[in-house]
Wavefront OBJ file of the C-alpha trace (Angstrom):
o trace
v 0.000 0.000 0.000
v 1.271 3.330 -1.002
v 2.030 5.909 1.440
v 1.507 9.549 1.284
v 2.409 12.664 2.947
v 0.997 15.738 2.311
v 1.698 19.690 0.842
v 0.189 22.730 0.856
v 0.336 25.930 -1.059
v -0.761 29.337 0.294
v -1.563 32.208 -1.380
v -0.018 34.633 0.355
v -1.603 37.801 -2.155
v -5.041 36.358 -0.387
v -4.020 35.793 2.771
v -5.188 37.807 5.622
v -3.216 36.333 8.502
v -6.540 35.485 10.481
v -4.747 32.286 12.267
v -7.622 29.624 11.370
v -5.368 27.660 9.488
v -2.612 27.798 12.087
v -4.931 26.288 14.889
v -6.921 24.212 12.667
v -3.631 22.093 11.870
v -3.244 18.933 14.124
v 0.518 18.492 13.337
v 1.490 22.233 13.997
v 2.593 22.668 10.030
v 1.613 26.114 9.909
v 2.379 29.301 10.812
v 2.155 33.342 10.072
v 4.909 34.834 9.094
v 6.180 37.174 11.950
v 8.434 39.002 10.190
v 7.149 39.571 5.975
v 3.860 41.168 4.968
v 2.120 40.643 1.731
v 1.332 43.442 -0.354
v -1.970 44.237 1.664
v 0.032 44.702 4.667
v -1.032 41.354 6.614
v 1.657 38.727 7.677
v 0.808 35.564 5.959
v 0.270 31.529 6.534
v 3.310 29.577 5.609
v 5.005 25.822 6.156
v 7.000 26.023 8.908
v 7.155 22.320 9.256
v 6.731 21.028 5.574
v 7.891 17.422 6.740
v 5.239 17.254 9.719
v 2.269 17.836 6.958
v -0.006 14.704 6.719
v -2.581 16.235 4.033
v -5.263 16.035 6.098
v -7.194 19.272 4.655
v -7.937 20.861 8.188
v -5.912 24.229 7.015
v -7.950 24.526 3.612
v -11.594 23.926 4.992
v -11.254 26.348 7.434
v -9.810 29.011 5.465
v -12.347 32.141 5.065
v -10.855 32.967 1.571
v -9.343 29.793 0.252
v -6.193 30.714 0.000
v -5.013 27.174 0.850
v -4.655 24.240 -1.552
v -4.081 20.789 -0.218
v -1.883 17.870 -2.124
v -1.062 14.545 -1.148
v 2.065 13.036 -2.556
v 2.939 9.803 -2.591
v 6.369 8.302 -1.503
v 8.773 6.454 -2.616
l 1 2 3 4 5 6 7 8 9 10 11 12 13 14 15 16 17 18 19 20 21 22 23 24 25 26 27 28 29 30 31 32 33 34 35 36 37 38 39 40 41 42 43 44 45 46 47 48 49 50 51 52 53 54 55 56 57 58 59 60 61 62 63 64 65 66 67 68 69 70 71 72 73 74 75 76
């Protein structure tokens, strides 16, 4: 049986820092950039821990303005 692990992109344009994603994640992958802005002046969601990410979805259903896409790749 294959296993996967997951991946997320952000788009940081949309995001408006509002921390759902960030407590929404069970394995603590996220997290808003403390010290960048995006060019609407709010710090943004990011991976923090890319290799904790198990593509679960949590971040992306919660997310206000769906700025988050989910992936699950499979390894090798």
């Amino acid at each position: 049986m294959a296993k996967f692990k997951g991946a997320i992109t952000v788009n940081e344009d949309r995001c408006k820092g509002c921390n759902l994603c960030v407590v929404a994640c069970p394995t603590h992958v996220l997290a808003l950039q403390a010290k960048e802005v995006n060019n609407r002046g709010y710090h943004f969601a990011y991976m923090a821990n890319a290799e904790q990410c198990i593509g679960c979805a949590s971040c992306a259903l919660v997310c206000p303005d769906a700025c988050i896409e989910v992936y699950r790749v499979e390894n090798h």
